[in-house]
SELUM-208048 format. One record per residue: residue in three letters; x, y, z of N, C-alpha, C in turn. Coordinates in steps of 0.001 Angstrom, whole numbers, plus 524288, in hexadecimal, padded with zeros to 5 digits. Each point is the difference from the previous one (the first is absolute). Last residue first. Layout:
// residues N
ALAXYZXYZXYZ...
// end
This chain:
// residues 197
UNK7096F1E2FFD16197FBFD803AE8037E7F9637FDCE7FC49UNK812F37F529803407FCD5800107FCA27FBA8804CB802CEUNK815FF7F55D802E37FAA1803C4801797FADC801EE7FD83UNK811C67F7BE7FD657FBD67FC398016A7FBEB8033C8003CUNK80F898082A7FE3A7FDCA7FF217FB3B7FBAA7FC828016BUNK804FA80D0280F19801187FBCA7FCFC7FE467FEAD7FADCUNK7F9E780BF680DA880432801FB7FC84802A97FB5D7FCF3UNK7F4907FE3480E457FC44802C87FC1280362803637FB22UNK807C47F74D80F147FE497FA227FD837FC708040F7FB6EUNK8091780B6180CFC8037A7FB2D7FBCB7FD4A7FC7D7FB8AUNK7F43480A7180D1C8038B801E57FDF18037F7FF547FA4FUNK7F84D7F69E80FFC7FCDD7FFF37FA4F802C0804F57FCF3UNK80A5F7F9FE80E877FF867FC667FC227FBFB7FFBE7FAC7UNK8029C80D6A80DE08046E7FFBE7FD747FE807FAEA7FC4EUNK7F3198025A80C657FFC8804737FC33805E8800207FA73UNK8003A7F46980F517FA317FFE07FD2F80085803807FA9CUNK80C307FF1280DDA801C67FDA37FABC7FB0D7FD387FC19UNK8004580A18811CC7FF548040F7FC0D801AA7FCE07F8DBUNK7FDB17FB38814D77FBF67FEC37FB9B800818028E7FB08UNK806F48068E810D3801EA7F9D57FEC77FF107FDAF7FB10UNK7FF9F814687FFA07FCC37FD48802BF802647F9CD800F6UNK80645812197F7F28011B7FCE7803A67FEA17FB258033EUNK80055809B57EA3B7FCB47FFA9804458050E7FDA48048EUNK802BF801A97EDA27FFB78048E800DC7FDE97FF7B80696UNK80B017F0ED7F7547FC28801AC8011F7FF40804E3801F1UNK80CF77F8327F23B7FF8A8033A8068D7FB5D7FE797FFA2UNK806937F3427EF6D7FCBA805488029F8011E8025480663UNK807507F30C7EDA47FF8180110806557FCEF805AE7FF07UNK802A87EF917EE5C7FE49806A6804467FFC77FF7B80456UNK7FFD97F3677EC8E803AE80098804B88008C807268019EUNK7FA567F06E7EEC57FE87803AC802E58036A80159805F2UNK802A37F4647F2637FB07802F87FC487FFED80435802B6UNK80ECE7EEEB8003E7FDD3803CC803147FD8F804707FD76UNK802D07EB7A7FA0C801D5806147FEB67FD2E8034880575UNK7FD707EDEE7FE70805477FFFF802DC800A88067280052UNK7F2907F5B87F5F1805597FDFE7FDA980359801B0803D9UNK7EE528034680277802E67FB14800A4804AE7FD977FD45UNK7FEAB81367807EC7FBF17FC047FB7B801837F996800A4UNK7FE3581123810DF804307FBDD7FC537FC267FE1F7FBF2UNK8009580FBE80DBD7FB607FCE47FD65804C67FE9E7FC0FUNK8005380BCE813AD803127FD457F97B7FCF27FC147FE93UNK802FA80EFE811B67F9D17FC067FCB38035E800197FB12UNK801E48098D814FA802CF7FE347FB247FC7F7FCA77FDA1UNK7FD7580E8E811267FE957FB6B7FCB4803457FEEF7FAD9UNK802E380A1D814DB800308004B7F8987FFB07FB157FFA1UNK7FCF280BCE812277FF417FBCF7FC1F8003D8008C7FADEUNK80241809A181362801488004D7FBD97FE257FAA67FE2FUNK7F7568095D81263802FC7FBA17FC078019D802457FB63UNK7FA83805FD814AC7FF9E8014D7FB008035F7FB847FDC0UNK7F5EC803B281238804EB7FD4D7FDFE7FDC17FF7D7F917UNK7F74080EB38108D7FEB37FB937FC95806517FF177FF16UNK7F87E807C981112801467FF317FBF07FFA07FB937FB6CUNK7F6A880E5880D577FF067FB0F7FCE8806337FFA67FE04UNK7F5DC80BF3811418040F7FEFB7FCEE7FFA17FB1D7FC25UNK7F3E180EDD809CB800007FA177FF30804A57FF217FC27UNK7F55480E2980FC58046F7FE017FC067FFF87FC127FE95UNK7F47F80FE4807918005A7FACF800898038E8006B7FA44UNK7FAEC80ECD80DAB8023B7FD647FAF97FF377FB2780004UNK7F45B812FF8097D801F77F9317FF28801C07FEBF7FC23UNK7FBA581465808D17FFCD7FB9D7FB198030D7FBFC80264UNK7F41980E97807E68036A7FD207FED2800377FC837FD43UNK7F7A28133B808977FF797FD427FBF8805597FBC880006UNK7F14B80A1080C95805C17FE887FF6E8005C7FBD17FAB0UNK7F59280FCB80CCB7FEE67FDC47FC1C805787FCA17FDA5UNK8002A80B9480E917FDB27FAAE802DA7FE397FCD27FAFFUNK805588121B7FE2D804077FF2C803778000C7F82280143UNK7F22380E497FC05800497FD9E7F9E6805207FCB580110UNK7F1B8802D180D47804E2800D87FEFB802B77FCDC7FCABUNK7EE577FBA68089780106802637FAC480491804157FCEBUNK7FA3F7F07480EC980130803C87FF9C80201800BC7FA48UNK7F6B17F3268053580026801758040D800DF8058B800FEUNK801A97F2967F1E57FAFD801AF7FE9D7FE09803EB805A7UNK813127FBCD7F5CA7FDBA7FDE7805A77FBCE8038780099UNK8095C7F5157EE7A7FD85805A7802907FCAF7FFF480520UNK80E007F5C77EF327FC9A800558046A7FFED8059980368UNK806E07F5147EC7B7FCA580372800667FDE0800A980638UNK80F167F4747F4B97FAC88022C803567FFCF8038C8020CUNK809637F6D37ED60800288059F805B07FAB27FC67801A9UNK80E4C7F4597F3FD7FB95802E3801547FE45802FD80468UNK80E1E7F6F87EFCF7FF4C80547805277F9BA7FE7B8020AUNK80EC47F2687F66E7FBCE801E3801337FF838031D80303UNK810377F6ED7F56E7FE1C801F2805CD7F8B98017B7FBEAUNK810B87F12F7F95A7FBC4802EF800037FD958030980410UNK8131D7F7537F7FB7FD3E80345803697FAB68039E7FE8DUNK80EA57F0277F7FD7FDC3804B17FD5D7FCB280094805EDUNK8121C7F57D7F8A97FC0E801EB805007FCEC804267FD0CUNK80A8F7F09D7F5FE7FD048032B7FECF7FE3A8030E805FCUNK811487F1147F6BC7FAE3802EC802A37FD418056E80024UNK80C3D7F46B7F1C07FF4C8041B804817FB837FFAB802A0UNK8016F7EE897F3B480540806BF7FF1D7FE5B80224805F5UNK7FF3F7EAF67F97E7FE968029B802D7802CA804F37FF45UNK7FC2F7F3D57EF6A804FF800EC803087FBB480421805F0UNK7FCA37F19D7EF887FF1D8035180577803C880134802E3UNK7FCF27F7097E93C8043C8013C805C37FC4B8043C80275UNK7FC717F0407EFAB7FCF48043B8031E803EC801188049FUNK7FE0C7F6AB7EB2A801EB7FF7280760800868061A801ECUNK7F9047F1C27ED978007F8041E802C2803B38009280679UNK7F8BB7F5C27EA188044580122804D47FFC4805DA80233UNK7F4317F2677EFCA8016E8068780305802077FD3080575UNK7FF217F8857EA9E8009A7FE88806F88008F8045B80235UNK7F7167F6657EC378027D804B380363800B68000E80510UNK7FAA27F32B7F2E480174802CF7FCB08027C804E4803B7UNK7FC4C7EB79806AA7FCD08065D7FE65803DE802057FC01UNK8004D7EF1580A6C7FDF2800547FD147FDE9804A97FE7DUNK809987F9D080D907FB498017C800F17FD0F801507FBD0UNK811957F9A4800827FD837FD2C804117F955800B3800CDUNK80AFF80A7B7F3B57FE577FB777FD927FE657FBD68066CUNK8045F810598047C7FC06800DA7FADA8005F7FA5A7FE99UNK80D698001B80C327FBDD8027F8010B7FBBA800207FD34UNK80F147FF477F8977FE1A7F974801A77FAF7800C48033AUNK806D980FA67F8BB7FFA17FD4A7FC147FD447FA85801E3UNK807D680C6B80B9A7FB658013C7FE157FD987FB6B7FBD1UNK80F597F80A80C127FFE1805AA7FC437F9BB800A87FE5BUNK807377F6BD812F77FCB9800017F8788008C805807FE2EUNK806657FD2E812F6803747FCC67FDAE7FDCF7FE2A7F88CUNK7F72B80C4A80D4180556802507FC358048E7FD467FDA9UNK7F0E67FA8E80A6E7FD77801C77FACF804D58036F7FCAEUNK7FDF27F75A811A28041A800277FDB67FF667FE9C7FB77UNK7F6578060480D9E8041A7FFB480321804857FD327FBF4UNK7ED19800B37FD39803B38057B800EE80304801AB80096UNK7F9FD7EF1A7F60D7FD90802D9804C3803FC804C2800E2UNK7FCDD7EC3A7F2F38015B80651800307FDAE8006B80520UNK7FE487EF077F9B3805EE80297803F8800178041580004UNK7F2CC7F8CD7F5C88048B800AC7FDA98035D8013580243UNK7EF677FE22807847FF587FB427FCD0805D87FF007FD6DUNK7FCB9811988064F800EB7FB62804CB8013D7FA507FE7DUNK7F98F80C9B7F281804CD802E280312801CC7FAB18027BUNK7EF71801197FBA78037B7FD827FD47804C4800EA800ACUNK7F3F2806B180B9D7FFF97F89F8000C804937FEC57FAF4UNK7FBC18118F8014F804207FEC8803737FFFB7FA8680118UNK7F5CD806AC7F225805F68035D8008E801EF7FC68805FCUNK7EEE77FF99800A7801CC7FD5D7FAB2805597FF5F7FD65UNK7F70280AE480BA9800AC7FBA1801CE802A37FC367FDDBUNK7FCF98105E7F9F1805C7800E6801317FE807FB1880484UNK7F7F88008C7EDF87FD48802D28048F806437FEBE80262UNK8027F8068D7EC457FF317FC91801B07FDD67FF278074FUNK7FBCE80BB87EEE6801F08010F804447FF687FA42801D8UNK80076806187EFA47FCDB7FBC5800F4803C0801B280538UNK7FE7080EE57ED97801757FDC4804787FDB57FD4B805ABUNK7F9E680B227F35D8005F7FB597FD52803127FC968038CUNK7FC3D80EEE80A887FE05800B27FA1F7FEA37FB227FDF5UNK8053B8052381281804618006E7FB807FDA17FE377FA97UNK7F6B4803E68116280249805467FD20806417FD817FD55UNK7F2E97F6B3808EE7FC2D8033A7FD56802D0804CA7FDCBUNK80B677F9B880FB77FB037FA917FE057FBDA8041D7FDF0UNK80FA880598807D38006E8008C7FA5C7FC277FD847FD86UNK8012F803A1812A08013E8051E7FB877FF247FE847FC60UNK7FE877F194809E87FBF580291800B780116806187FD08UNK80CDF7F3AC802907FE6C7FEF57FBDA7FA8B80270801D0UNK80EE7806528098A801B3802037FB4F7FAF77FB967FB7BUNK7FD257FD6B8126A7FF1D8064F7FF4D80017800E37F9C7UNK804E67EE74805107FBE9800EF800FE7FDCC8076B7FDB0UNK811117FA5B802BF7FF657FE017FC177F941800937FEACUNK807DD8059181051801EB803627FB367FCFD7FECE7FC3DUNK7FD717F56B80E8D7FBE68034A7FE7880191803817FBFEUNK80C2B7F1C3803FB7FB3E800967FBCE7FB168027E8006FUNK810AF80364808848004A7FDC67F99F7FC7F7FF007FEC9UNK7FEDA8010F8126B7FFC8806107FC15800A48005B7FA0CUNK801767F08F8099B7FAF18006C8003F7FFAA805C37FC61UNK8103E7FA41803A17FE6E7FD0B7FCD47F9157FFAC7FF50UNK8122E80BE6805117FC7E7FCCE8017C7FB7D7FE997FCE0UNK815BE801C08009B7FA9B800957FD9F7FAAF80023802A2UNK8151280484806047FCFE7FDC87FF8D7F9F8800967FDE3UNK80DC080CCF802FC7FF397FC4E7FA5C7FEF87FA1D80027UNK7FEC6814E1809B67FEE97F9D58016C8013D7FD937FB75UNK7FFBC812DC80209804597FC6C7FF2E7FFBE7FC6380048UNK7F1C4809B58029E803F780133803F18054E7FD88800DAUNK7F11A7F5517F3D57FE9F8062D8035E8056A7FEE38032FUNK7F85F7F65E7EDB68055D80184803B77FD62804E3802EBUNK7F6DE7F0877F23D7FE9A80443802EF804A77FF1980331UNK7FA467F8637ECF28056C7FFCD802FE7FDD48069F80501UNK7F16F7F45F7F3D280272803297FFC0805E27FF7880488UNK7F32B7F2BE7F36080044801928056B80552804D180043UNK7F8707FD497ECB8801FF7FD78805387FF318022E80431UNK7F6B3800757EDFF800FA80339802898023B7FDB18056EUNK7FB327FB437EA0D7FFE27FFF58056B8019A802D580331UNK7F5A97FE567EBBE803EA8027B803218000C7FF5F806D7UNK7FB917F9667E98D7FE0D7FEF680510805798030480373UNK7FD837FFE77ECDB7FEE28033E8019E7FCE87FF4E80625UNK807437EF8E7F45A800B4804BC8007A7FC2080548800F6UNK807557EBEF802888008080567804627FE22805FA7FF22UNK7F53D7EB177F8EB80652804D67FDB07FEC7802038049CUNK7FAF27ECF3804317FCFD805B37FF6980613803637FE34UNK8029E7E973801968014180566803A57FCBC804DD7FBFEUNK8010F7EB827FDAA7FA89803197FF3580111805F08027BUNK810217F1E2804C47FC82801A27FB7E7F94D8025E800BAUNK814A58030E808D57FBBF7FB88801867FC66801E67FB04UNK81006809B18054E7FF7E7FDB47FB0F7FBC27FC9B801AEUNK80382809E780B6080215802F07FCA07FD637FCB47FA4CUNK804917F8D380F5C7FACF80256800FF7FDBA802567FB32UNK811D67F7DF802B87FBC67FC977FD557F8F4801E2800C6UNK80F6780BA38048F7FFA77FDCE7F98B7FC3C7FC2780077UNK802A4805778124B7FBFD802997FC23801D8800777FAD8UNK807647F2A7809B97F9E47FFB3800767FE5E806177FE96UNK810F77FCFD7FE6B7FEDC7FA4B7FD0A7F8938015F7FFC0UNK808F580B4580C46800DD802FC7F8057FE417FBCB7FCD9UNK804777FD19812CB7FAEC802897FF977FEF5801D57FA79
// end
């Protein structure tokens, strides 16, 4: 597979890499699973190029369709993107920069939280006026919820195309939500040198 992306590599009229930046399908692990899944890889990838689309400056966001036909076109895929060093990566795709990410869910604690409601009535036996016959009662109503809380930490490294590692950060997510590697990933990505306000 190295014969065909050198000769990719080298095909003529090839565009400079430079200041074009890609963004892979991401590595998603929940609950220890280390199996990938492979749709979630690329809404990651999706999420992490809508953060940055209009916010890396001079920087040529490459589209992440585009990214992954060539990927494919090159045997790359998710499942064994760790067999390329960053470096071959970038020159498969012709950029100047490669963002890597992966995303862990872990299921944490549960949550019971108990909601009651009071409400009185008010009744009065219009028959007799014995203050004895005025009766006040209250009604509870209960509603138990629980919620299932998550941990998630996002990781994010931006390679040059020479291979150098530029960048590299995990984050907790402060939140519980499933969804919370939303917030964790813009986060990361608005701290990067790519980043452009």
């Amino acid at each position: 597979m190295l014969a065909t992306t050198n000769s990719f590599a080298q095909s003529s009229g090839r565009v400079s890499s430079k200041d074009k930046i890609a963004i892979l399908p991401m590595t998603f692990i929940a609950n220890g699973n280390d199996l990938h899944d492979e749709q979630m890889g690329y809404n990651l990838q999706n999420i992490a190029s809508e953060i940055l689309s209009g916010s890396s400056g001079s920087l040529r966001l490459m589209d992440a369709s585009n990214v992954n036909a060539t990927l494919r076109r090159n045997g790359i895929t998710l499942y064994n993107f760790r067999d390329y060093s960053p470096a071959e990566i970038a020159e498969v795709l012709n950029v100047q920069y490669v963002v890597m990410g992966t995303v862990r869910i872990e299921r944490g604690r549960q949550v019971t939280v108990a909601h009651r409601e009071v409400r009185s009535n008010h009744n009065h036996d219009r028959h007799r006026h014995d203050r004895w016959h005025n009766r006040n009662r209250r009604q509870y109503t209960e509603r138990v919820v629980t919620n299932q809380l998550y941990e998630t930490e996002v990781s994010l490294s931006i390679y040059s195309e020479s291979g150098d590692k530029i960048y590299h950060r995990s984050r907790q997510s402060l939140l519980s939500e499933p969804d919370a590697y939303r917030n964790t990933l813009r986060y990361l990505l608005k701290r990067t040198p790519v980043y452009k306000r």
